[in-house]
C-alpha positions in Angstrom: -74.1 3.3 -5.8 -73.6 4.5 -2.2 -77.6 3.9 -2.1 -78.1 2.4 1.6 -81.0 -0.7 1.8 -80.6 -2.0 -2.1 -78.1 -4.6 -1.2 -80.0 -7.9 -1.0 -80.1 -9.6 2.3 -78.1 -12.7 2.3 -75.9 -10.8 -1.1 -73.5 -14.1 -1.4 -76.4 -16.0 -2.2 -78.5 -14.4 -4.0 -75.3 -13.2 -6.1 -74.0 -16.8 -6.5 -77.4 -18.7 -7.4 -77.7 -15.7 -10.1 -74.3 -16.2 -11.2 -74.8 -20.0 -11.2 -77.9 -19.1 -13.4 -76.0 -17.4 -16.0 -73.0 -19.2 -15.8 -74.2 -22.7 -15.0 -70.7 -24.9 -15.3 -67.8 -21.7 -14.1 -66.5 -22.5 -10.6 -67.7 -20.1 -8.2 -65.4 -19.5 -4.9 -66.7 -17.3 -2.4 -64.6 -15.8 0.6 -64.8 -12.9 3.0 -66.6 -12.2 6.0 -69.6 -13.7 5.4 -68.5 -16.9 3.4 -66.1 -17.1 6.5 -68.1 -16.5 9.4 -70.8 -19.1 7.8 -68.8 -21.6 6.3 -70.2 -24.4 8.6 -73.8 -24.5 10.3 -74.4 -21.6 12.2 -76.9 -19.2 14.3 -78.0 -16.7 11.7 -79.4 -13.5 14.5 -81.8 -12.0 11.0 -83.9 -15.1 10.7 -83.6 -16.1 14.8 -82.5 -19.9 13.5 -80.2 -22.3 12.4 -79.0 -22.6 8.7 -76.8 -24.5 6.9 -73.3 -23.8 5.4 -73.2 -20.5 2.7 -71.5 -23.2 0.8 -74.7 -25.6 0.1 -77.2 -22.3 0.1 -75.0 -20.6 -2.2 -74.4 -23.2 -5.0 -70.8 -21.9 -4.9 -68.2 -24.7 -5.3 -65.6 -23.8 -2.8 -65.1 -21.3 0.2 -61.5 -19.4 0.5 -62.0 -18.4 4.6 -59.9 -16.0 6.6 -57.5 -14.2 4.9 -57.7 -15.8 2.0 -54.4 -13.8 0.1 -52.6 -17.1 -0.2 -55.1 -19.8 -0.9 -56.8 -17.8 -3.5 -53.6 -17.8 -5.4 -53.4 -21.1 -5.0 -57.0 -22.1 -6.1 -56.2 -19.9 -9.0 -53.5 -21.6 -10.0 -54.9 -24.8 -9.9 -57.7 -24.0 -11.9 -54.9 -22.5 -14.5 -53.8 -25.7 -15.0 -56.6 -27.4 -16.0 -57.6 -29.2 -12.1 -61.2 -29.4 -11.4 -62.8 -27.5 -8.9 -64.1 -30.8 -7.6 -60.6 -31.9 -7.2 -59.5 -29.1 -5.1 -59.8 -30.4 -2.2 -56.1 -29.9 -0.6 -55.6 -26.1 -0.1 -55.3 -25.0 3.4 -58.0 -22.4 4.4 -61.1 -23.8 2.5 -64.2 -25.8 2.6 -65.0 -28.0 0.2 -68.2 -30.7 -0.8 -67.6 -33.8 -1.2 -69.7 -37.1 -1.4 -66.8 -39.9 -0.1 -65.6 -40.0 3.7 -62.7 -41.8 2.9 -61.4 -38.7 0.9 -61.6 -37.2 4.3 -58.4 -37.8 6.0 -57.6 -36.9 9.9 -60.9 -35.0 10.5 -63.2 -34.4 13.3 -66.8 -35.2 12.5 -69.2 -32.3 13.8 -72.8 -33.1 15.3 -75.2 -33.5 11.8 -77.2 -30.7 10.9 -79.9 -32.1 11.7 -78.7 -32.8 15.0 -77.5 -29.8 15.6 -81.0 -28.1 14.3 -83.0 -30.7 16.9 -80.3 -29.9 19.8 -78.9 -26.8 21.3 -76.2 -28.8 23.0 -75.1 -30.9 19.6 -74.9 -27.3 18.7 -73.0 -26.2 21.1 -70.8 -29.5 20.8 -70.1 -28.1 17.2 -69.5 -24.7 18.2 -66.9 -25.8 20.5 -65.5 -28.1 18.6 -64.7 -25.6 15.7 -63.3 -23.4 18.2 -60.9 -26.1 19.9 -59.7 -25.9 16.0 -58.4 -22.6 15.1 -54.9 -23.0 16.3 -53.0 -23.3 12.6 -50.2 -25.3 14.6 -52.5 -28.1 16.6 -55.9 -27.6 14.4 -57.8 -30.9 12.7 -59.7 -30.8 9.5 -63.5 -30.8 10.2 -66.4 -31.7 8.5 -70.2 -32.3 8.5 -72.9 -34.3 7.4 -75.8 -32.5 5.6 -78.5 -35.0 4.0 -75.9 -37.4 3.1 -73.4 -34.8 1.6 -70.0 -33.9 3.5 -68.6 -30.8 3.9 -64.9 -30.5 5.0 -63.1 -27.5 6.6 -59.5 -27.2 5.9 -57.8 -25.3 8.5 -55.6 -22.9 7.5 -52.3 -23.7 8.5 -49.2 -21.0 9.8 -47.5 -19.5 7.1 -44.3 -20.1 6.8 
């Protein structure tokens, strides 16, 4: 403790693809600043380049994003009562795989990652995109394509 340089670079996933590891079939849910701030394809500024969503590098089965007090409670709740974390896939505030568009209801479709990886302005498209869609009272679910797996964003909504 209170060593500095022993924390692993990229800690979410090196901590989750151990945990997964050890623990191959317990839902893992990652949140906080860096599951948030890389819940979707993103410029990582260590590696100069593009990488994926936290959520496919990390092996983790669900991202609780922002301040995650309320949906965490709920994700815990629904794993209480016996729901799959598969199946949780209507909680405000996370991101989620899945492999079926249709599942996908009123949602934006972001550039591909691959498109976005080839092309600064497909990323920029997404960037912009993602940020048209952080008002909790106007915001559309998002999602993305990555090698023919989806990954939707549910926005967080107001709280009431």
């Amino acid at each position: 403790g209170g060593v500095m340089g022993k924390r692993p670079d990229y800690a979410t996933i090196v901590y989750c693809n151990l945990l997964r590891q050890t623990y191959k079939h317990t839902p893992i849910i990652i949140g906080g600043i860096e599951a948030s701030l890389r819940r979707l394809a993103h410029y990582d500024y260590w590696s100069n380049k593009m990488k994926r969503s936290i959520l496919l590098d990390s092996g983790a089965d669900l991202i609780s994003y922002g301040m995650g007090e309320h949906s965490i409670v709920e994700i815990a709740d629904a794993l209480n009562s016996g729901l799959a974390v598969s199946d949780i896939t209507f909680i405000d505030g996370t991101v989620y795989k899945t492999r079926k568009r249709e599942d996908i209801y009123d949602a934006i479709e972001l550039p591909h990652y691959e498109e976005v990886l080839a092309d600064k302005a497909a990323y920029a498209r997404s960037f912009y995109t993602q940020y048209c869609n952080t008002d909790p009272f106007v915001a559309k679910r998002l999602f993305e394509t990555y090698d023919g797996k989806l990954l939707s964003c549910r926005i967080r909504r107001r709280s009431r």
